[in-house]
MARBA-3410 file (N, C-alpha, C, O; in Angstrom, 1 decimal):
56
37.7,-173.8,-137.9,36.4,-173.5,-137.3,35.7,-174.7,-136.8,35.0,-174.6,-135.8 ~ 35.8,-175.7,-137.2,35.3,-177.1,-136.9,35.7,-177.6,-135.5,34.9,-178.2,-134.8 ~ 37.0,-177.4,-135.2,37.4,-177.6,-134.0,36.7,-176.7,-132.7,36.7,-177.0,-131.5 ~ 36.3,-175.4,-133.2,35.5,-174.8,-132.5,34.6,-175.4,-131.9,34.7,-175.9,-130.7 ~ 33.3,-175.5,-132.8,32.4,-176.2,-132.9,32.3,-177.1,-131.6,31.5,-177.2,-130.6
33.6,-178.1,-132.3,33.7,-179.6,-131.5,33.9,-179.0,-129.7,33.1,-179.4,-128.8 ~ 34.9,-178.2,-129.7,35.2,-177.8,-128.2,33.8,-177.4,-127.8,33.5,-177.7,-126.6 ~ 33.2,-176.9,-128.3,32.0,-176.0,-127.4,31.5,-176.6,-127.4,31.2,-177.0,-126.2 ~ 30.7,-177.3,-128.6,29.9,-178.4,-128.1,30.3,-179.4,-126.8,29.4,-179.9,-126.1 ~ 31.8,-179.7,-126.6,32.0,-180.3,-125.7,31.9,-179.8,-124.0,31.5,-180.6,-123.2
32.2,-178.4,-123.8,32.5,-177.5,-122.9,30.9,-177.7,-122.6,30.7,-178.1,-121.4 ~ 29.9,-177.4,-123.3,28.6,-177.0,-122.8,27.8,-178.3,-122.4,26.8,-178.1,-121.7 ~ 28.2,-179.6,-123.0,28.0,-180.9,-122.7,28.6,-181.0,-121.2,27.9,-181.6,-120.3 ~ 29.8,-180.4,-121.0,30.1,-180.9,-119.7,29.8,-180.0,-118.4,29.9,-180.3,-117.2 ~ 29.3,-178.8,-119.0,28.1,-178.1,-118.0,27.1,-178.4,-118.0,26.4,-178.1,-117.1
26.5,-179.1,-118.8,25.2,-179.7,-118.3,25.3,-180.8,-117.6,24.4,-181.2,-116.8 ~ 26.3,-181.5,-117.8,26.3,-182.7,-116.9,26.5,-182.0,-115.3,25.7,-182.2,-114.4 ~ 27.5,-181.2,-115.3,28.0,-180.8,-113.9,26.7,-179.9,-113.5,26.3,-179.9,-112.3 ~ 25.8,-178.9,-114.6,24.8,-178.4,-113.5,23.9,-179.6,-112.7,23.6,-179.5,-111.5 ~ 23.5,-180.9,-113.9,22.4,-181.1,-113.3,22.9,-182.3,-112.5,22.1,-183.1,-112.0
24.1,-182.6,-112.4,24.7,-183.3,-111.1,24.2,-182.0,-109.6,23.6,-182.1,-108.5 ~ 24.7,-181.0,-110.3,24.4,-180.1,-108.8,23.3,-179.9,-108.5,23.2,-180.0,-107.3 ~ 22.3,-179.7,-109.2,20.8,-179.7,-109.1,20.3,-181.1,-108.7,19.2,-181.1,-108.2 ~ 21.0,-182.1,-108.8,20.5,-183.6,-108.1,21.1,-183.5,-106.4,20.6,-184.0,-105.3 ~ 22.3,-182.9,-106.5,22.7,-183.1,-105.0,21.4,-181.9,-104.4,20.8,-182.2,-103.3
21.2,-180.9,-104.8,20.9,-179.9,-103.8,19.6,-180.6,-103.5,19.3,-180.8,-102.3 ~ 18.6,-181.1,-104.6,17.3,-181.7,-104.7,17.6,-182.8,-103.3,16.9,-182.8,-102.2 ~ 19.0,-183.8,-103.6,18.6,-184.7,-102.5,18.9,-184.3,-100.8,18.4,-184.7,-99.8 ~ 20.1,-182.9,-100.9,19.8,-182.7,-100.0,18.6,-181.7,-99.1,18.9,-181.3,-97.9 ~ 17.8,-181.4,-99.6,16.8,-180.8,-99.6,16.0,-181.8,-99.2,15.4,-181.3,-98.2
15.6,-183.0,-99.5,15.2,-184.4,-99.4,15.3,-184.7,-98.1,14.4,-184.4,-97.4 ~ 16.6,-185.4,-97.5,17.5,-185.4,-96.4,17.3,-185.0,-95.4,17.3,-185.5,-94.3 ~ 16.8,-183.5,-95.9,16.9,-182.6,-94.4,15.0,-182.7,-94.1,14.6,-182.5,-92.9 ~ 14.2,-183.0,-95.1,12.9,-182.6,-94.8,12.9,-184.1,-93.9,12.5,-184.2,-92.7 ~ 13.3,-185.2,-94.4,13.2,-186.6,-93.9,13.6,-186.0,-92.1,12.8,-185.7,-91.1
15.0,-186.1,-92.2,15.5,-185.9,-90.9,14.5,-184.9,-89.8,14.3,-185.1,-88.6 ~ 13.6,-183.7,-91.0,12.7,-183.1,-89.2,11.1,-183.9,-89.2,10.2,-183.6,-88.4 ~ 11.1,-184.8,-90.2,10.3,-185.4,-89.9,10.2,-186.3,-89.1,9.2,-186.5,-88.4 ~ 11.7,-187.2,-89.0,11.6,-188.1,-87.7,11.8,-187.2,-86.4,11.2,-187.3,-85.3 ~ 12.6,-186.3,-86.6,13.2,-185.4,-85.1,11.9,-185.5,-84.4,11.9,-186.2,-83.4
10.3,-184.6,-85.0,9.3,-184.5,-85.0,8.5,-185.7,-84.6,7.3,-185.7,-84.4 ~ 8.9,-186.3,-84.6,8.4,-187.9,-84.8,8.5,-188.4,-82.9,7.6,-189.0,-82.3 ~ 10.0,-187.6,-82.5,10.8,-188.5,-81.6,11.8,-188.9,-81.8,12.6,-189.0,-80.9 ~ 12.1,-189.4,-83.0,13.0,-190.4,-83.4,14.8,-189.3,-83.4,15.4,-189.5,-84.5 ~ 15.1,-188.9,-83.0,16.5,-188.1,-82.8,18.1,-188.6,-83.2,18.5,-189.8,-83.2
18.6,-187.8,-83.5,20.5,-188.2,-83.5,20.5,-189.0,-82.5,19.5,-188.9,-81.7 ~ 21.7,-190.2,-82.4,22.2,-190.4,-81.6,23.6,-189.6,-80.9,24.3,-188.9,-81.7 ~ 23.9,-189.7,-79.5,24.4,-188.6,-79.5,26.1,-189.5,-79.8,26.4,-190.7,-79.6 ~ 26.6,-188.6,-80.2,28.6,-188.8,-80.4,29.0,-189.1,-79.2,28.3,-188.9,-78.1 ~ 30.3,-189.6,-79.3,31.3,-190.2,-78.0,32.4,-188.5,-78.4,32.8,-187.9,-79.5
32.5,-188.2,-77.1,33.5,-187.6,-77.2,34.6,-188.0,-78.1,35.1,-187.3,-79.0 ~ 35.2,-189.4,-77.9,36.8,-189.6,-78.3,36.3,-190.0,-80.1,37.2,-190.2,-80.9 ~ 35.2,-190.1,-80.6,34.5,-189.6,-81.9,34.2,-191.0,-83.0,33.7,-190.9,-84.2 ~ 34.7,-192.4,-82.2,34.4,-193.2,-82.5,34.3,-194.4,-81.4,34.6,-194.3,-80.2 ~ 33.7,-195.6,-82.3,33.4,-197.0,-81.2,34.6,-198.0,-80.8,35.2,-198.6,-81.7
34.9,-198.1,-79.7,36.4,-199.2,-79.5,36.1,-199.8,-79.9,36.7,-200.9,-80.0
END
């Protein structure tokens, strides 16, 4: 039964790491996106892409 224990304790250790990893990305990208319509808003815009999708 001790080995139990140990596993779950482990298992539920490594969901909390992975929820609140996911709860940090969604926060920053939530972040990200308010930044980005603040400058759009601003003026400040994408630059636009090259077709061939990079710089020679």
């Amino acid at each position: 039964m001790t080995h139990f224990l140990y596993i779950s304790a482990s298992y539920g250790i490594a969901l909390l790491g992975l929820g609140g990893l996911a709860a940090w990305l969604l926060a920053d990208y939530a972040q990200q996106r308010r930044a980005l319509t603040e400058l759009e808003a601003r003026g400040i815009g994408r630059r636009p892409t090259s077709v061939g999708g990079g710089e020679a």
